[in-house]
C-alpha positions in Angstrom: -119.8 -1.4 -26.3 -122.9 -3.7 -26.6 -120.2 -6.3 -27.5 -121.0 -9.8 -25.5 -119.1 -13.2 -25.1 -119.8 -16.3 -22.9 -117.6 -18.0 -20.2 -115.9 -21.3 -21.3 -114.0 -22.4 -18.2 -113.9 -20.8 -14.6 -111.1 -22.0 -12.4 -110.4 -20.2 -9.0 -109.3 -16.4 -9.6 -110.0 -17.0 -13.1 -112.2 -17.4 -16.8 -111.8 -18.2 -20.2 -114.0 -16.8 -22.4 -114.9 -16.1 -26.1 -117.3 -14.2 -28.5 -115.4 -10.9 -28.5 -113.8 -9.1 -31.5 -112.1 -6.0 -30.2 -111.3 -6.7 -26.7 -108.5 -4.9 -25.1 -105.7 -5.8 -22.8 -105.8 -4.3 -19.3 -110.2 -3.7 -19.5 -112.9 -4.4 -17.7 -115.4 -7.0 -18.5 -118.6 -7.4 -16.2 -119.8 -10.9 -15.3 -123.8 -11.7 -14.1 -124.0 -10.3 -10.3 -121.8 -7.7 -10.6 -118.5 -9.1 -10.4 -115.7 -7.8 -13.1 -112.7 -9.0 -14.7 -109.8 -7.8 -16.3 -109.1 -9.2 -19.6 -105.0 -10.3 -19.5 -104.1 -13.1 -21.9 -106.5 -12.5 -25.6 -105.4 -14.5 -28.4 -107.8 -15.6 -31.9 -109.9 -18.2 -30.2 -110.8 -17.1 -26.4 -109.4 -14.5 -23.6 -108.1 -15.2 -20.2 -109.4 -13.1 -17.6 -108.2 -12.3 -14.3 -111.6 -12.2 -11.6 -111.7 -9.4 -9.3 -114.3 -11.4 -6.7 -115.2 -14.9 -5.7 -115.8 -17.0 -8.5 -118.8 -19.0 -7.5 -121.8 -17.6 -9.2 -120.2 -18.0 -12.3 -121.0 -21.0 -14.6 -119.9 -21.9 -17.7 -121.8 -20.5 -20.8 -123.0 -17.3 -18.9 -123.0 -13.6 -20.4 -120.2 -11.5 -20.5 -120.0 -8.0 -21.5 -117.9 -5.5 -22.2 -117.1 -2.0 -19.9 -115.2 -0.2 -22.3 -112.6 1.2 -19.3 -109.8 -0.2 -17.6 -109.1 -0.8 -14.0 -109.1 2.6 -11.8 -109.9 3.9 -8.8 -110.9 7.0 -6.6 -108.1 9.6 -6.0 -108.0 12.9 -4.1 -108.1 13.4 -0.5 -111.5 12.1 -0.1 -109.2 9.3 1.1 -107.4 10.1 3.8 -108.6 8.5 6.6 -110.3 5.4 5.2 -110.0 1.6 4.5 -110.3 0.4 1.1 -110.1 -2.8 -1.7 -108.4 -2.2 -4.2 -111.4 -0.8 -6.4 -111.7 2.3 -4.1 -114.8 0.3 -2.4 -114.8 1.1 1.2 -114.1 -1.2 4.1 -114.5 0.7 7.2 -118.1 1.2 7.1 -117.9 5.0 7.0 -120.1 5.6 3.6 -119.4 6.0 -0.1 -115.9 7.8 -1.2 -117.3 11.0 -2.8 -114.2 10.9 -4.9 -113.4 14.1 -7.4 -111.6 11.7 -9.9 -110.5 7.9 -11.1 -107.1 6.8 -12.3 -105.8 3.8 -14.1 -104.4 1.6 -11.6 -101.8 0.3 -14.2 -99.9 3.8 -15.5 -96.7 4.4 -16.7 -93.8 5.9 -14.7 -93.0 9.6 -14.4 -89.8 9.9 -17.0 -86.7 10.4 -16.5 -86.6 14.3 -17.3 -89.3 14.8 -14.7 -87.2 13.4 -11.8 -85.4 15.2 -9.6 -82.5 14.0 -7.3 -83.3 12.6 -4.2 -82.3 15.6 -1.4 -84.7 15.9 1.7 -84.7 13.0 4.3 -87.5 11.1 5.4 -86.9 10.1 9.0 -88.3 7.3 9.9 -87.9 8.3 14.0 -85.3 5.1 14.1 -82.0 5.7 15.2 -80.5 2.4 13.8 -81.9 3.6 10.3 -82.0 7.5 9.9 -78.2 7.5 11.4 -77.1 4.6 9.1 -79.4 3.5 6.7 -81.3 6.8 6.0 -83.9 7.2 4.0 -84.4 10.1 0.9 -87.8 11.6 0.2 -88.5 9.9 -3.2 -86.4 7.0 -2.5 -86.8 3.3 -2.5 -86.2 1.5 0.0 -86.6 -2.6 0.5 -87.3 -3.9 3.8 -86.6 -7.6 4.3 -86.3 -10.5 6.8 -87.7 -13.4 8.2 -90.9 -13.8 9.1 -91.9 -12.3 13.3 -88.6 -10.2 13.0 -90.5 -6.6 12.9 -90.6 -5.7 9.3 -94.3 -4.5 9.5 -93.1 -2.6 12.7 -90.2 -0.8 11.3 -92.6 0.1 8.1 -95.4 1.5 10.6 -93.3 3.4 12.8 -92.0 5.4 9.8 -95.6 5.7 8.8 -96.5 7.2 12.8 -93.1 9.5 12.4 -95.2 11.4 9.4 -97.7 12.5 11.6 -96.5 16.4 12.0 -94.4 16.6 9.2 -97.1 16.8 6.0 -96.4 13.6 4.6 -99.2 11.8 3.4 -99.2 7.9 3.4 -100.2 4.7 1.8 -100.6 1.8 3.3 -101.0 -1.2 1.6 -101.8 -5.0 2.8 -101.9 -7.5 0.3 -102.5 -11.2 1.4 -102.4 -10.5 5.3 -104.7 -11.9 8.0 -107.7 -9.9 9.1 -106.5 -9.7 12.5 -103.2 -7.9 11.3 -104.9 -5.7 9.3 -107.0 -4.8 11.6 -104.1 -4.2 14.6 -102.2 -1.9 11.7 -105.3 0.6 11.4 -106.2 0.2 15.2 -102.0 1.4 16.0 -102.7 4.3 13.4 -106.0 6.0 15.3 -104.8 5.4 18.0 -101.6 7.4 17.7 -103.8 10.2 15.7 -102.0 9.1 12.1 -104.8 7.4 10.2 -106.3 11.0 9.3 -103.3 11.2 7.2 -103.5 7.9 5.7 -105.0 5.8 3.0 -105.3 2.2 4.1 -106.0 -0.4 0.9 -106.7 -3.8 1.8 -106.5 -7.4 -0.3 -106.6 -9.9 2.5 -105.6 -13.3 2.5 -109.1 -14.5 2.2 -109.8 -12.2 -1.1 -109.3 -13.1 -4.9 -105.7 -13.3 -6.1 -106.5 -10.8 -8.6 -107.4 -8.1 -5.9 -104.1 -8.9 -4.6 -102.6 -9.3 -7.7 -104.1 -5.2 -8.6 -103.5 -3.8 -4.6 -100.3 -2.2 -5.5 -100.7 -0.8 -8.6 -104.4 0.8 -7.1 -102.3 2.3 -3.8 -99.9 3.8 -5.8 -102.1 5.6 -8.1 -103.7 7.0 -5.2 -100.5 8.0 -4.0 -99.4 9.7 -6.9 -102.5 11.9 -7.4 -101.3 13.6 -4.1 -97.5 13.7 -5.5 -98.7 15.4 -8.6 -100.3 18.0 -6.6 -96.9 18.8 -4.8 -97.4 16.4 -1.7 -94.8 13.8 -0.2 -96.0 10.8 -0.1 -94.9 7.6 1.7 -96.1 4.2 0.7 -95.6 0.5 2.2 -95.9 -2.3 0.5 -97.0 -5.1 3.0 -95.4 -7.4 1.6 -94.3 -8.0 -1.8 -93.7 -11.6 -1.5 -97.5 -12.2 -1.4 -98.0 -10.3 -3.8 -95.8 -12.7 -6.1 -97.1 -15.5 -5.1 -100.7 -14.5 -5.9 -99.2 -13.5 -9.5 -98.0 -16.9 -10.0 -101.0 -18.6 -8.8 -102.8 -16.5 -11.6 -100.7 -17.1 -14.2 -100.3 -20.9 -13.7 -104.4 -20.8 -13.9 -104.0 -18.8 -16.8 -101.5 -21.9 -18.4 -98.6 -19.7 -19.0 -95.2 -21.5 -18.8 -93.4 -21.6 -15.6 -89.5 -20.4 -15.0 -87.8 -20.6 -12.2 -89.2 -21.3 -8.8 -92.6 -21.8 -11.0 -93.3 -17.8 -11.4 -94.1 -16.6 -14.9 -91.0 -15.0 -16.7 -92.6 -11.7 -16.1 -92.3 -11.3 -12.7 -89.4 -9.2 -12.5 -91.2 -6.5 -15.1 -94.3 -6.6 -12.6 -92.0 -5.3 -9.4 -90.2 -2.7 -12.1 -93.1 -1.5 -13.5 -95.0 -1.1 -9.6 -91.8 0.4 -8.2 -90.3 2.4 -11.0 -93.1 4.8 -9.9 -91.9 6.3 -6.8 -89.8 9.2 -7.3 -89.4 12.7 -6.7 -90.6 15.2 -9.3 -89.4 18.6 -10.5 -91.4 21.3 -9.6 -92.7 22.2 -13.3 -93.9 18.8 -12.5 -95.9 19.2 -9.2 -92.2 18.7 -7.0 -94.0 16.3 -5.1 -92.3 13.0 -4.2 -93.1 9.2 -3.7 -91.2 7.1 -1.4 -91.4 3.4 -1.6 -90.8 1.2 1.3 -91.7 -2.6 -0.1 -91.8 -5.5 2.6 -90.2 -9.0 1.7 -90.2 -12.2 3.4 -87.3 -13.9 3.3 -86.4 -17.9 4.2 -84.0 -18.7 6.8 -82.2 -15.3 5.7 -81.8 -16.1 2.4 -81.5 -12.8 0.0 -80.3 -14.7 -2.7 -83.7 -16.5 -3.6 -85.7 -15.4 -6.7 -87.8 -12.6 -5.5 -85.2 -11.1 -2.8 -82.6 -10.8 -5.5 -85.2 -9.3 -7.9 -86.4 -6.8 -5.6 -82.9 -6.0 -4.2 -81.5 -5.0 -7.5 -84.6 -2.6 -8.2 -84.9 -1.0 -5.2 -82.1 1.8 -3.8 -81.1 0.3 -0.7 -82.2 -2.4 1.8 -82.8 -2.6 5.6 -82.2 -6.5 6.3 -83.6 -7.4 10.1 -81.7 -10.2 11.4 -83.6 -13.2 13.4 -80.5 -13.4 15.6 -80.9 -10.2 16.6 -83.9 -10.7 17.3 -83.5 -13.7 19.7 -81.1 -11.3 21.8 -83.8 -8.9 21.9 -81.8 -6.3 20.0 -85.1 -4.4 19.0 -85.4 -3.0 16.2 -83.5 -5.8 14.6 -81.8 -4.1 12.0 -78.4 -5.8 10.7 -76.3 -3.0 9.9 -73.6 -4.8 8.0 -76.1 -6.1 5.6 -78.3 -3.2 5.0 -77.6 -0.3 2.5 -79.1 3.2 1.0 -77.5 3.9 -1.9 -79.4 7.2 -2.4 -80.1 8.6 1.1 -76.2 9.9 2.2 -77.2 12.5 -0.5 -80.3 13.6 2.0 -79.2 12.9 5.0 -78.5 16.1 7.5 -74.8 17.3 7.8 -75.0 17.0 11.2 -75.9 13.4 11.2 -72.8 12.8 8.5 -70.5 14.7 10.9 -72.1 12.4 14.0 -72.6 9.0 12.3 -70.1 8.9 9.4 -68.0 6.3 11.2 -70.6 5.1 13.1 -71.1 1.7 10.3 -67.1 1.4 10.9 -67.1 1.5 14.6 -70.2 -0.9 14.9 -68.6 -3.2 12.4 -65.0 -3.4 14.0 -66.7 -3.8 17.2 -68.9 -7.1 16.3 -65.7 -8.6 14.8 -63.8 -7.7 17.8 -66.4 -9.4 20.1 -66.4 -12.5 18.1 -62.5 -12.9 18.7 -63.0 -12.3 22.4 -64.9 -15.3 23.0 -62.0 -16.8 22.7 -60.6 -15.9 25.7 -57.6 -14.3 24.4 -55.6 -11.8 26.3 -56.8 -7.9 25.5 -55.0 -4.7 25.5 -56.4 -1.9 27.2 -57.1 -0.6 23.6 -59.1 -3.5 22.3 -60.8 -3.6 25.5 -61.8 0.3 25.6 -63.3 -0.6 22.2 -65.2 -3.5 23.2 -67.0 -1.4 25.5 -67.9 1.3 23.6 -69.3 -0.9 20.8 -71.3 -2.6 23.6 -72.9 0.8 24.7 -73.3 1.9 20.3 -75.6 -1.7 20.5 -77.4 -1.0 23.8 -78.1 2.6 22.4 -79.5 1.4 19.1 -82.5 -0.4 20.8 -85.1 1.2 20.9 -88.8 0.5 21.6 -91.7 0.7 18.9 -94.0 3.8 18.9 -90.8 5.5 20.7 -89.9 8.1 17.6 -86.7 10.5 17.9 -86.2 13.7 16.6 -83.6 14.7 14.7 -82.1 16.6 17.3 -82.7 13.9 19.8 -80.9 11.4 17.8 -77.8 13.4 17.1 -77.1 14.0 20.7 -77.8 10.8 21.8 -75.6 9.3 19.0 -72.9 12.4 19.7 -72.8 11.2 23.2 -72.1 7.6 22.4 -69.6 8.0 19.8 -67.7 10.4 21.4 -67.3 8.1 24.5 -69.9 9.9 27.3 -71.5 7.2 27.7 -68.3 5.0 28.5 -68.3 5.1 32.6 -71.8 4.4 32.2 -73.2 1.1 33.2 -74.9 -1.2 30.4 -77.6 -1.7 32.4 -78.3 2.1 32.3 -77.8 3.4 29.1 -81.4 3.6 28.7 -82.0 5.7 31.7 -78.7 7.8 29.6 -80.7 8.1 26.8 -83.6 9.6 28.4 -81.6 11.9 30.5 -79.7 13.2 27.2 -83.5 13.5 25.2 -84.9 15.8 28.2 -81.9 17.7 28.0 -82.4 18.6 24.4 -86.1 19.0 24.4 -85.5 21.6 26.9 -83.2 23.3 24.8 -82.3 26.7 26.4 -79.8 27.9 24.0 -81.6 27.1 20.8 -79.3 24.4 19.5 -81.9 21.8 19.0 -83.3 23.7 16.6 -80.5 24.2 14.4 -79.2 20.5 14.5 -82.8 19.7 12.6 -82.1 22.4 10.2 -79.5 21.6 6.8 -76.3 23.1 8.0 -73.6 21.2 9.5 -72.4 20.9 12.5 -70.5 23.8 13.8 -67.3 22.8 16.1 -68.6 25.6 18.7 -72.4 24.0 18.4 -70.6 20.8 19.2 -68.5 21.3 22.0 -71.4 23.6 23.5 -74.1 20.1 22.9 -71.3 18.1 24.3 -70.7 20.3 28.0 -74.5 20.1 28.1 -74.8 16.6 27.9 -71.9 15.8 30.7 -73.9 17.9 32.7 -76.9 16.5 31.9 -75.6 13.1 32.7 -73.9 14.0 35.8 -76.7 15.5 37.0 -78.9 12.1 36.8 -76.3 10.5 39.1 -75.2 8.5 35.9 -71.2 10.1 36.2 -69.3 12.4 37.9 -69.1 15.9 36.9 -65.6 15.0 35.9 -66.6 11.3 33.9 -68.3 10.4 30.7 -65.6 12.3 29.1 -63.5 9.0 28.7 -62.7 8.5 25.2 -63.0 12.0 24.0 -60.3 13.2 21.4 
């Protein structure tokens, strides 16, 4: 343990050094001042080490000695409510973490017998997504798009939907601006969510190797609450940083470039990070561990390096378009490009009995609006169409912070689909919407409560849900008592 070395080269985020004999890969070496290392690349001659501080104090030929551990960090709910690095040091100016135990940041993946399959949903509050894009507790789930096209957004209003529901969350930043950080935390006091949350921080302006370790320390704080039976939700904000400030350490470190100049490893580094969120069995602890990981993509291109990488590892994708955007079609989600290749399985019957052809209808409808431009004759049909795709897309904006219950979104999305809304100007479907969600919150024959429950549907429950909502409109002034009905089989 005694065990010293000295420091051959320092470059930025990084040292060589030699003089030990029994080093291991993955520990923690101490520096004069108190900064640590973690040793990476070891061969005969000297070790590369990855710095977990600013660099400057350290000069060549200085001490270096041995910990003996490995990277870790506090666990347990001491955390819950408070901003830290990636060490478990604290941020926010609140005191020490009086932690009951550390973890290795770096640990392997629950296997494969210990997972169960991914069965209870994890709303997110976001009608474009939980109706058809939805999201499994356990799942992973990549969000992607340009940059300023509302990725953090989407990932934070999922985070705020957790607030009543006994989901715990992670929230990690890794290479963002101060000022963004410090917006995320202020939007979760403010909605009452941060007493529920973890926050881990490696700005822009920290070492590459805090950034570099950021995800791996969040997710081993997340999974000391899984193991203890808890659901967890983590974000990733945002991955692409994150693999940028790998390759700036491994080109320090000399290791030979591959394509687009990362290391050839980076594809093992998102596997290893993400192969950790899962659900477990209950001989296991039965908690779960849902990934949502944040890419930034150029000019919409999901075929570059890391995109594809992270794309083929995750279960699914929400892709939000920049177009969309422009046209202030908020939250921006494209639904023709995104996919959950899990969540179907845990997705409420009622919402498969609502939505199911709701990714049909949306699509036919955008194609169909494309060939109008053209100013081609229309048949009453294509026409009728037209129009109700036009009210399915005014009906999927929705503002941020503005969450939807399950019971709220079904209606709503029972109403549209089933062509209530279709006498009702575009200009209004907002004032619709709202007219539909006071109907249901006021629910006087129960039937809110057992769309939000696992059973599907029932034809009676429908057609009962469907004569309240005519009446709910008609009584806004919105139709007649006779209208909204247009449309209906």
């Amino acid at each position: 343990m005694g065990e010293t070395a000295r420091v051959l080269r320092v470059g930025k985020g990084v040292a060589a050094i030699a003089g030990f004999s029994e080093l291991r890969a993955g520990e923690l070496v101490a520096f004069p001042g108190g900064l640590h290392g973690m040793a990476t690349d070891l061969d005969g001659r000297e070790a590369g080490v990855v710095l977990l501080g600013p660099s400057d104090e350290i000069r060549e030929g200085a001490a270096v000695r041995r910990t003996g551990r490995v990277a870790d960090t506090p666990v347990g709910p001491a955390l819950l409510g408070r901003v830290v690095d990636p060490l478990g040091r604290p941020l926010d100016d609140l005191g020490r973490i009086d932690a009951a135990a550390r973890r290795p940041v770096d640990r392997p993946a629950p296997p494969i017998m210990h997972r169960a399959p991914v069965s209870v949903p994890l709303q997110t509050g976001i009608k474009a997504i939980d109706a058809t894009i939805p999201i499994g507790r356990g799942q992973r789930e990549l969000i992607l798009g340009d940059r300023q096209t509302g990725k953090t957004s989407v990932a934070l209003d999922t985070i705020l939907n957790q607030k009543d529901t006994g989901v715990v969350s992670v929230y990690c930043a890794i290479g963002q601006r101060a000022a963004s950080v410090v917006r995320v935390i202020a939007t979760l006091r403010d909605a009452g969510a941060l007493k529920r949350t973890v926050v881990v921080v490696a700005g822009g302006e920290d070492a590459p190797g805090l950034q570099y370790l950021a995800p791996y320390a969040a997710t081993a704080m997340a999974e000391a609450f899984m193991e203890h039976g808890t659901d967890v939700l983590i974000v990733y904000d945002d991955l692409t940083r994150h693999a940028r400030a790998y390759r700036e350490l491994s080109l320090l470190l000399r290791r030979p470039p591959g394509r687009e100049a990362y290391p050839g490893d980076i594809f093992h580094i998102h596997a290893r990070l993400l192969e950790r969120a899962t659900r477990l069995r209950p001989e296991h602890g039965g908690g779960s561990l849902t990934a949502l990981p944040v890419i930034e993509t150029q000019a919409q291109n999901i075929s570059a390096y890391i995109p594809t990488n992270l794309i083929s590892i995750t279960d699914g994708q929400v892709f939000l378009s920049p177009a969309l955007f422009a046209r202030g079609q908020l939250p921006a989600v494209d639904i023709g490009r995104s996919v959950s290749r899990v969540g179907g399985k845990a997705q409420h019957p009622a919402y498969r009995a609502v939505a199911g052809d709701l990714r049909l209808a949306y699509a036919q409808f955008e194609e169909l609006e494309t060939f109008a431009r053209f100013g081609t004759q229309l048949d009453a049909e294509t026409r009728r169409t037209l129009e109700r795709g036009r009210r399915v897309r005014a009906i999927l904006r929705q503002p941020e912070r503005d969450h939807l219950s399950v019971a709220e979104q079904i209606a709503v999305l029972l109403a549209t689909t089933e062509g209530l809304l279709d006498e009702v100007a575009l200009e209004r479907c907002a004032e619709a919407e709202r007219a539909i969600r006071q109907r249901v919150r006021r629910d006087p024959d129960g039937l809110a409560a057992r769309l939000a429950t696992e059973a599907p549907l029932a034809r009676a429950d429908r057609e009962a849900l469907l004569d309240g909502l005519r009446d709910a409109l008609a009584s806004a002034g919105l139709v007649d008592r006779a209208g909204g009905d247009h449309g209906h089989p």
